[in-house]
Every structure is written in structure tokens, then in C-alpha cells.
Biotite code that builds the C-alpha atoms (Angstrom):
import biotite.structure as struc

atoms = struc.array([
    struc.Atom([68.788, 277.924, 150.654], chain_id="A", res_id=1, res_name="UNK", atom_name="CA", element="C"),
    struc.Atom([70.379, 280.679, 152.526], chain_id="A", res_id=2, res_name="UNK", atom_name="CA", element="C"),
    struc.Atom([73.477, 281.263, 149.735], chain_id="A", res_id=3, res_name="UNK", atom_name="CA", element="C"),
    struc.Atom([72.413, 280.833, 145.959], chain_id="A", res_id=4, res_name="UNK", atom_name="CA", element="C"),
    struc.Atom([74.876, 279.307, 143.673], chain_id="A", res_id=5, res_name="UNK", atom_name="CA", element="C"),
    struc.Atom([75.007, 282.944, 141.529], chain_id="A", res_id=6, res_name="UNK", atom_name="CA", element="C"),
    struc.Atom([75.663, 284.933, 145.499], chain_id="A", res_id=7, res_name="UNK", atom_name="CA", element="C"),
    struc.Atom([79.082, 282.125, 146.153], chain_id="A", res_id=8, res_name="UNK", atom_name="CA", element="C"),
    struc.Atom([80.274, 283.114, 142.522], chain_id="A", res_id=9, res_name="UNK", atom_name="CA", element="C"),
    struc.Atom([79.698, 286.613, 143.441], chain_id="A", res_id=10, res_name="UNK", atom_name="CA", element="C"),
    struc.Atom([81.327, 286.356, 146.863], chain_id="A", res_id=11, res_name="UNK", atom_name="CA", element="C"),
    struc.Atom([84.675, 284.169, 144.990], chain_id="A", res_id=12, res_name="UNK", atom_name="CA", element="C"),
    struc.Atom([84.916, 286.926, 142.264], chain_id="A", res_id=13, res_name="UNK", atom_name="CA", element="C"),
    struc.Atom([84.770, 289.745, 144.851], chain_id="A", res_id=14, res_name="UNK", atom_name="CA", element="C"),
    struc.Atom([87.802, 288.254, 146.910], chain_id="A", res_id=15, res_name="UNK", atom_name="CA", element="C"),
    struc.Atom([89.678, 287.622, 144.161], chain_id="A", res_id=16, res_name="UNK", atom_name="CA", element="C"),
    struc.Atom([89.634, 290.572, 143.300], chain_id="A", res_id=17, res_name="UNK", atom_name="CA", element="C"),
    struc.Atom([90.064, 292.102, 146.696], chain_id="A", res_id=18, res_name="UNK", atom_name="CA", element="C"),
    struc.Atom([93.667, 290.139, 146.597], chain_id="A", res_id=19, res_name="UNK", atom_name="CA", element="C"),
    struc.Atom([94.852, 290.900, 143.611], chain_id="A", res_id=20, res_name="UNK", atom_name="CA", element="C"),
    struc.Atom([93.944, 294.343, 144.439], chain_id="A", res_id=21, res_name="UNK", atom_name="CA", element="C"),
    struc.Atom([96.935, 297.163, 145.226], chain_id="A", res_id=22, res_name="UNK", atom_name="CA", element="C"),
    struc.Atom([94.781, 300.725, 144.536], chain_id="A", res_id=23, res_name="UNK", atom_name="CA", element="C"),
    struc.Atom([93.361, 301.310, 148.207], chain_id="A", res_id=24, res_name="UNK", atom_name="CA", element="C"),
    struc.Atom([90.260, 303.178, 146.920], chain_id="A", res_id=25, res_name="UNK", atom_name="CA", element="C"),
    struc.Atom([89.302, 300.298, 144.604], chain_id="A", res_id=26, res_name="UNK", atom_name="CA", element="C"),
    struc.Atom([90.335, 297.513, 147.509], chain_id="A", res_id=27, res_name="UNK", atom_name="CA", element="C"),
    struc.Atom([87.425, 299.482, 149.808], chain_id="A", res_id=28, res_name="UNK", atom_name="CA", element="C"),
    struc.Atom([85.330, 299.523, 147.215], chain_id="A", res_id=29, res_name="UNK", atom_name="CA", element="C"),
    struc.Atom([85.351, 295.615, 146.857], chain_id="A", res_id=30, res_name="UNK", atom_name="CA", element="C"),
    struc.Atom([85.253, 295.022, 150.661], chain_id="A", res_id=31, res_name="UNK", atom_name="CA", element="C"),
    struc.Atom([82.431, 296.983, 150.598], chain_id="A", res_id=32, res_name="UNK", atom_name="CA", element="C"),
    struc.Atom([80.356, 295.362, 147.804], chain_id="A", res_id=33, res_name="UNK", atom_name="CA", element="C"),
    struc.Atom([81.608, 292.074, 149.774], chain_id="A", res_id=34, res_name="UNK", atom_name="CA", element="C"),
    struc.Atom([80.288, 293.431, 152.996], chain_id="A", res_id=35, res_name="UNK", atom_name="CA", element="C"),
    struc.Atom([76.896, 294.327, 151.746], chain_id="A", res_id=36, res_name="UNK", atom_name="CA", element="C"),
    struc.Atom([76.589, 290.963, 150.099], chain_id="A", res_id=37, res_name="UNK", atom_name="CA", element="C"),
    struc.Atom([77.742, 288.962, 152.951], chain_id="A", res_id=38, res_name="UNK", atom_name="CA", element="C"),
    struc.Atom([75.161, 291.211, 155.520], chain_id="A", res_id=39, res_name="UNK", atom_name="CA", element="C"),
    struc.Atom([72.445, 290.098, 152.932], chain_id="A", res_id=40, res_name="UNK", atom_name="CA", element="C"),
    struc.Atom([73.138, 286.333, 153.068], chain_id="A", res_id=41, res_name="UNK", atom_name="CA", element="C"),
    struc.Atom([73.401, 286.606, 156.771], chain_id="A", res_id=42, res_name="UNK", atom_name="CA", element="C"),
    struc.Atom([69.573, 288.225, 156.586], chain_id="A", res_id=43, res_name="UNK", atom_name="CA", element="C"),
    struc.Atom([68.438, 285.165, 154.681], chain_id="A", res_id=44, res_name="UNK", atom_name="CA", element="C"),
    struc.Atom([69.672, 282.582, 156.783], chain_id="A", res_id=45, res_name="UNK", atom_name="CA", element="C"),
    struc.Atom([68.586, 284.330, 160.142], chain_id="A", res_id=46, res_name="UNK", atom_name="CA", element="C"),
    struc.Atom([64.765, 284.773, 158.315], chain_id="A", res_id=47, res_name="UNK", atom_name="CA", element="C"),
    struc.Atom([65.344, 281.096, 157.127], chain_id="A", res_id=48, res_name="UNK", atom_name="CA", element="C"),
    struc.Atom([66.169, 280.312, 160.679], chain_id="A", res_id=49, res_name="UNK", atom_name="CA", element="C"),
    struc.Atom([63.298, 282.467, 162.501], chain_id="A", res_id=50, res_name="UNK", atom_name="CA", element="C"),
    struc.Atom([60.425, 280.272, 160.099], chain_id="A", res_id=51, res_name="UNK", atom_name="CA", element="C"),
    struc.Atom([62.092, 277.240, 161.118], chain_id="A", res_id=52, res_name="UNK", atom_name="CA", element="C"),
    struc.Atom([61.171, 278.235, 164.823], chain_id="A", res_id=53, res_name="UNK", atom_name="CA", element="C"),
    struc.Atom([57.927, 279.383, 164.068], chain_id="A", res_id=54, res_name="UNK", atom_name="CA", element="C"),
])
């Protein structure tokens, strides 16, 4: 499973918070945390997809 169930309610808090968000240091902040989180799930599924080939 390339997304756990804990990583989605992770990636829902993050952007709601990132909309409700109006401070632009905090707002970076979140897209940042959201950026790291989503280039970690995108590691997972392309090392799920490489041992598929394999």
C-alpha cells in the first residue's frame, strides 16, 4: 500500500489547514510539510512499482 490510512489523514489535515490559512509564513510552512509528505508517498509507490517489475 503506497498511502497508509494515518499519511491521507495527514495529507487532509495539512490542506485544511493550508486553506484556512492567511499568515504567509505559516501557509509555506504547511505546503512544505505537504510537499515533503507527498514526495515520500510518491517514493513508495515508484519502489512499490519497481518490485512489481522485478
Amino acid at each position: 500500500m503506497a498511502v497508509t490510512p494515518e499519511d491521507r489523514e495527514q495529507m487532509n489535515l495539512l490542506c485544511q489547514r493550508i486553506q484556512d490559512e492567511i499568515d504567509p509564513a505559516k501557509f509555506g510552512g504547511l505546503v512544505n510539510q505537504l510537499d515533503q509528505l507527498l514526495t515520500t508517498q510518491e517514493e513508495r509507490l515508484n519502489a512499490l512499482r519497481k518490485q512489481e517489475r522485478s
